[in-house]
C-alpha positions as CSV (number, residue, x, y, z in Angstrom):
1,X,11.7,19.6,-9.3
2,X,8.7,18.6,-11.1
3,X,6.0,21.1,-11.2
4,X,2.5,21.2,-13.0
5,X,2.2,23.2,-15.9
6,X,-1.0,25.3,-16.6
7,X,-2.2,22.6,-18.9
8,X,-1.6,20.1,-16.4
9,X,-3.8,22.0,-13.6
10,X,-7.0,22.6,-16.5
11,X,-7.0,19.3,-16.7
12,X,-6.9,18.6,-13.0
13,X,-9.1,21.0,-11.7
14,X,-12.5,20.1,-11.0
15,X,-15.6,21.1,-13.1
16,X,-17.2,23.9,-11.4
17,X,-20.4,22.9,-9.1
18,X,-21.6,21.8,-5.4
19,X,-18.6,22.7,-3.1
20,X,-15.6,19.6,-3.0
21,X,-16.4,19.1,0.3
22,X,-20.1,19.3,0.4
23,X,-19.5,16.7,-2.9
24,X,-17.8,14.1,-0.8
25,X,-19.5,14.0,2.4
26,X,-22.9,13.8,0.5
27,X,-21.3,11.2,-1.4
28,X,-20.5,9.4,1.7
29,X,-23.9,9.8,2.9
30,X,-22.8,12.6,5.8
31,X,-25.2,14.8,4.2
32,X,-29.2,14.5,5.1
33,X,-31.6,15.1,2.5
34,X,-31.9,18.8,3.1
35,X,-28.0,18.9,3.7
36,X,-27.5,19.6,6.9
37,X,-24.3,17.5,8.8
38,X,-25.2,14.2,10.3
39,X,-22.0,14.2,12.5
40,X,-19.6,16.5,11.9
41,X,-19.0,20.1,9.6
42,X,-16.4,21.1,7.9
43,X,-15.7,25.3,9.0
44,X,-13.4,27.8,8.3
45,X,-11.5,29.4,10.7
46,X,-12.3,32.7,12.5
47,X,-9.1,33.5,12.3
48,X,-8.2,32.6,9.0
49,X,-10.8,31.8,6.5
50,X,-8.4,29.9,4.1
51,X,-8.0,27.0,7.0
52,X,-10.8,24.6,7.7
53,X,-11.7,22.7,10.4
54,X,-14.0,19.4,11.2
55,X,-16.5,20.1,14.5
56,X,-19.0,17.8,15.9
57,X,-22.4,18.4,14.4
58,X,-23.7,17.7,17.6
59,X,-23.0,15.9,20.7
60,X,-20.9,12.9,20.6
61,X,-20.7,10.3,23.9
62,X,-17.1,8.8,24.7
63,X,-17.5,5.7,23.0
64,X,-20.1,6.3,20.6
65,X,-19.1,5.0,16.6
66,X,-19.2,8.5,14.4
67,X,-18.3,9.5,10.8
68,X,-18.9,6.0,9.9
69,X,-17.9,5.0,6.1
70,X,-19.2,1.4,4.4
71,X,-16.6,-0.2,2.7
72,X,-18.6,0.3,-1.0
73,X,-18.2,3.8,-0.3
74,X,-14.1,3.7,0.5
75,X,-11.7,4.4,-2.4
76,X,-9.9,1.4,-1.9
77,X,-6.5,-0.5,-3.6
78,X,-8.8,-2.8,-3.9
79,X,-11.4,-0.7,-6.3
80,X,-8.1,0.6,-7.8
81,X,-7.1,-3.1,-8.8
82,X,-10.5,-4.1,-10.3
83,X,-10.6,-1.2,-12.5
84,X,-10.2,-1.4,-16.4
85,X,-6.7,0.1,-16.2
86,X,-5.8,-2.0,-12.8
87,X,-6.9,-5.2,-14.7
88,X,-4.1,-4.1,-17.7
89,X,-1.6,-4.0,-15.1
90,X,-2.8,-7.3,-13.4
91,X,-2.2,-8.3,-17.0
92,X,1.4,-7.1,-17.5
93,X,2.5,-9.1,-14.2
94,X,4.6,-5.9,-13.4
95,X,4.9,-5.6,-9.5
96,X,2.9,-2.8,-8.9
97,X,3.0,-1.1,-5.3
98,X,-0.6,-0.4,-3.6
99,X,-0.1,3.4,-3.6
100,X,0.1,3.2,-7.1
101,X,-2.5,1.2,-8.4
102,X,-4.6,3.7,-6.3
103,X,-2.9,6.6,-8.4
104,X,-3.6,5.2,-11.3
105,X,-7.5,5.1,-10.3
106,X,-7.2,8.8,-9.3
107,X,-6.0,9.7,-12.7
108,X,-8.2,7.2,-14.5
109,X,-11.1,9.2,-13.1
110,X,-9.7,12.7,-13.7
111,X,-8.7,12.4,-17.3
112,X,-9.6,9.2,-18.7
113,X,-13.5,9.5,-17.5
114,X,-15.6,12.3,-18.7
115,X,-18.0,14.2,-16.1
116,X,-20.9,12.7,-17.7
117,X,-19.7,9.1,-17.1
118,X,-18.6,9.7,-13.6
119,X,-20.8,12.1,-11.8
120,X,-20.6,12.2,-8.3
121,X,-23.1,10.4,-6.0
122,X,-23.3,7.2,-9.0
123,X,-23.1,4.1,-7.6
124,X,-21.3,2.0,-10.7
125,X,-17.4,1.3,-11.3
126,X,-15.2,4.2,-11.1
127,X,-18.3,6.7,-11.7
128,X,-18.9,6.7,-7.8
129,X,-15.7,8.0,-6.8
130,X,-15.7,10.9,-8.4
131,X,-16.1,12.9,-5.3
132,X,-13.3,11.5,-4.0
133,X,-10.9,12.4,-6.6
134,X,-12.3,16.0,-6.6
135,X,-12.1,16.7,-3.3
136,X,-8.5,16.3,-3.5
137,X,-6.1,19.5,-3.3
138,X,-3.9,20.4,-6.4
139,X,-1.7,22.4,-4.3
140,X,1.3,20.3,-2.9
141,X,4.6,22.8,-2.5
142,X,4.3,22.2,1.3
143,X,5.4,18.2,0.5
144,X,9.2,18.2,-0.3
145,X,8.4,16.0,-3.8
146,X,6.5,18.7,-4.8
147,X,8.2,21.9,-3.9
148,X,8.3,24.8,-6.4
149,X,12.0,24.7,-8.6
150,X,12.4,28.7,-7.5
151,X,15.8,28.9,-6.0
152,X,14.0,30.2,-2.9
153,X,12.4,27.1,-2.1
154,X,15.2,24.9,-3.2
155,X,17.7,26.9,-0.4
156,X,15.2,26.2,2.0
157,X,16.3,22.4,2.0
158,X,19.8,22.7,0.1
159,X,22.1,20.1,1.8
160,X,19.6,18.5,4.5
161,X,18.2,15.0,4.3
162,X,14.8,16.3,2.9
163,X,17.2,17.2,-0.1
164,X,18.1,13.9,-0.4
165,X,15.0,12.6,-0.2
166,X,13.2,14.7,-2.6
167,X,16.2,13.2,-5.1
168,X,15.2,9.8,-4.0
169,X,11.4,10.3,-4.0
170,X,11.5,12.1,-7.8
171,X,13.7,9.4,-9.3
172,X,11.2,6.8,-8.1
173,X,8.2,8.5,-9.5
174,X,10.1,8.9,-12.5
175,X,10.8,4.9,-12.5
176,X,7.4,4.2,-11.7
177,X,5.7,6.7,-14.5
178,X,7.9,5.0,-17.0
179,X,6.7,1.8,-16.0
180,X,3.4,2.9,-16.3
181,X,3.8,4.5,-19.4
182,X,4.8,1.0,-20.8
183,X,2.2,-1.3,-18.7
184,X,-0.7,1.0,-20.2
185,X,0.4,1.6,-23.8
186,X,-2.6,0.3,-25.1
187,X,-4.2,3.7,-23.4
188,X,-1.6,6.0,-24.7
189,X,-0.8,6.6,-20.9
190,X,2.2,8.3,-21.8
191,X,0.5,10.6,-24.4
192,X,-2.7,11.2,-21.8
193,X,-0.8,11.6,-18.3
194,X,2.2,13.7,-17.8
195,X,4.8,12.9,-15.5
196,X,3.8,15.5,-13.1
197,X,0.2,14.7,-13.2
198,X,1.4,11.6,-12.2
199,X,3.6,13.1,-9.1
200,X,0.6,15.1,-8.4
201,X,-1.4,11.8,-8.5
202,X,1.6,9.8,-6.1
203,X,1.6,12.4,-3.5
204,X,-1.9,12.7,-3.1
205,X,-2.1,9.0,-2.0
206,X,0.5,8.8,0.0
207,X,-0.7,12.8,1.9
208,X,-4.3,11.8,2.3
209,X,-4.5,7.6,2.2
210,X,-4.8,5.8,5.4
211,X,-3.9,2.3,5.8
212,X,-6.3,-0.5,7.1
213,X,-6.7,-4.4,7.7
214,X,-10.0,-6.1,6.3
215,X,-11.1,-9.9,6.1
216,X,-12.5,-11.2,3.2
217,X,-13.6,-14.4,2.1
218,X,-10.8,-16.4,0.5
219,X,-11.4,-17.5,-3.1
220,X,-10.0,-19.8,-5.2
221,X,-8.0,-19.5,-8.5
222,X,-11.9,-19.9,-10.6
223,X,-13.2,-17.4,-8.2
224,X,-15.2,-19.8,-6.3
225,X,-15.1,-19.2,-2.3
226,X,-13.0,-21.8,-0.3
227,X,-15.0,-23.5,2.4
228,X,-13.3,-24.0,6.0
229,X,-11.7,-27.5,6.6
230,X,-11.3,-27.9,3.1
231,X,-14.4,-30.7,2.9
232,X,-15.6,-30.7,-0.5
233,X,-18.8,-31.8,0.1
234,X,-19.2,-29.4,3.5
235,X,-22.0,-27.1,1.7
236,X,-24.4,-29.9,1.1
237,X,-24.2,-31.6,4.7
238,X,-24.4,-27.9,5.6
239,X,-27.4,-27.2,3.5
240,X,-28.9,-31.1,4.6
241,X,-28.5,-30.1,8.1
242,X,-29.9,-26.9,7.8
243,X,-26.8,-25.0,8.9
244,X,-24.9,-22.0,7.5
245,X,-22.2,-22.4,5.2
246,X,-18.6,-21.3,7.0
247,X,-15.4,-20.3,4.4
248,X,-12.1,-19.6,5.0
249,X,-11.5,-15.8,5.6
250,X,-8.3,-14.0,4.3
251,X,-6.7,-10.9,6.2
252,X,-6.0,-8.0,3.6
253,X,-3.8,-4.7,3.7
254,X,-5.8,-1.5,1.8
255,X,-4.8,2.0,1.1
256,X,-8.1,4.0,1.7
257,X,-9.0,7.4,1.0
258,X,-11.5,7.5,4.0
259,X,-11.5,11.7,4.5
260,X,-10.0,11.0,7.7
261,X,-7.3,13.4,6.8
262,X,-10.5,16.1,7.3
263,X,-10.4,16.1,10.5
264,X,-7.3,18.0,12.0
265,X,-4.1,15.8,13.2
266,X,-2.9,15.7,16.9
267,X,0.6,14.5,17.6
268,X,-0.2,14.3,21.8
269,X,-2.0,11.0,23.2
270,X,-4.1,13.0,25.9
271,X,-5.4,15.9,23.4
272,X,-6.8,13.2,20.8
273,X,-11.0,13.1,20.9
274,X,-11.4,10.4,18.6
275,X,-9.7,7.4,17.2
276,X,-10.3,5.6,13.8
277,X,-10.0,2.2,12.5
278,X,-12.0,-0.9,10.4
279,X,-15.4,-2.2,12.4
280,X,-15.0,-5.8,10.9
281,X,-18.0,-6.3,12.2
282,X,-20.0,-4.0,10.3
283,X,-17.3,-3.7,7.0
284,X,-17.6,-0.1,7.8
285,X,-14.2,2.5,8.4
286,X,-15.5,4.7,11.3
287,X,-14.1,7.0,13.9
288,X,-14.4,6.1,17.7
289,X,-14.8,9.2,20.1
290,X,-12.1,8.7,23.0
291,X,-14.0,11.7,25.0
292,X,-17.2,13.7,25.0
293,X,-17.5,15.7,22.3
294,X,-19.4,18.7,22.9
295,X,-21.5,20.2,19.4
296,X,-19.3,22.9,17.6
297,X,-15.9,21.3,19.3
298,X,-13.3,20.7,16.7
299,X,-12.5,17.3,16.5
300,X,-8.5,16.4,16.7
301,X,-7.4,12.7,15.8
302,X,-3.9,11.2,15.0
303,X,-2.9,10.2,11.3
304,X,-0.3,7.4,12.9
């Protein structure tokens, strides 16, 4: 098993400050000025205080758009891919997997950023993400990748499938890390990111991501959008005749860390309250209540 060391965790663990979650959803603009919830809370549980749960700050109709996220705001493959190290990788023309370009970016902000270049709540680059990356747990023993090597936890899955899986899933983060480690030489990746940072990194993507469909407009190979029709001189009829200017538009697949994973997972159609998804219309990732939500209720979606 790969486990984190202690020097691995210091490094992880977030500077102390505002609570993680408190960080994020004021981040997302969830917070109002005075911080009090705009739609939902995040509570512990009267029954157990280490588990927390996402309620409806107030009221919410059957029907009614909540928990809505812009897309500037979403940690994206996308922001992942335009970042300094996502660029090197462009660069090395290595065939890099979503899920990890989005890694990368998680670690790029944890150890190759300081705090004081990427405080929460900034708006530039990486810097505005840093939120995001706190907010996420470094405890993942309940994941099979990243089970504890004690021979008690190792019996638990000794000759089932999740045995074999764990074997599978470790020797491709092992592959991938090494890949890395020779993609981004020029940042002494393997020198600055151990290999179970980098598991710690993978599994956080893959437990908290969600996956969506956006439409952008297609560009060409200078960066220039492509107009619909392909008519070279369609933007100055367009602009003689007073009429908008139409491109083509491109359908893209993105890992996003949207905090849906807050709000608690519910395997059973009928006992779902909300569902979430991309409002093209408004670029924004939001949740859609499937019922009336009363205030205080705690609000189940599904993760599928």
């Amino acid at each position: 098993m790969i486990q984190l060391t202690t020097r691995d965790l210091a490094q992880l663990r977030p500077a102390r400050g505002e609570g993680r979650t408190d960080a994020l959803l004021r981040s997302l603009g969830q917070l109002s000025p005075a911080g009090h919830p705009r739609d939902i809370a995040v509570v512990s549980s009267p029954s157990n205080p280490s588990e927390r749960h996402v309620v409806a700050a107030r009221r919410i109709r059957a029907g009614e758009y909540f928990f809505r996220i812009p897309q500037r705001r979403l940690l994206t493959s996308l922001v992942a891919e335009e970042s300094p190290l996502g660029q090197m990788l462009h660069q090395s023309e290595i065939e890099i997997d979503e899920l990890v370009f989005t890694a990368v970016f998680v670690l790029w902000v944890k150890l190759f950023e300081t705090n004081n270049t990427a405080t929460a709540g900034s708006s530039s680059g990486s810097s505005g993400f840093r939120a995001w990356v706190d907010a996420l747990p470094l405890d993942y023993s309940f994941m099979a990748a990243s089970m504890p090597s004690t021979p008690e936890s190792l019996g638990l899955i000794s000759g089932t499938l999740a045995s074999e899986q764990t074997r599978e899933y470790q020797l491709l983060f092992r592959t991938e890390y090494l890949t890395l480690c020779h993609a981004l030489a020029a940042v002494d990746w393997g020198q600055r990111v151990s290999l179970a940072q980098y598991v710690w990194a993978r599994v956080a993507v893959v437990s908290r991501a969600f996956g969506i469909d956006v439409h952008r407009i297609r560009r060409d190979v200078n960066g220039q959008p492509v107009r619909a029709g392909g008519q070279a001189d369609a933007e100055a009829e367009a602009e003689a005749d007073g009429d908008s200017v139409e491109y083509e538009l491109e359908s893209l697949h993105l890992t996003a860390m949207c905090a849906g994973d807050l709000l608690n997972h519910e395997g059973e159609t009928r006992k779902i309250d909300a569902i979430w998804g991309w409002n093209q219309a408004t670029a924004e990732f939001a949740f859609k209540a499937s019922r009336d939500i009363p205030e205080g209720a705690v609000i189940h979606t599904t993760y599928g």
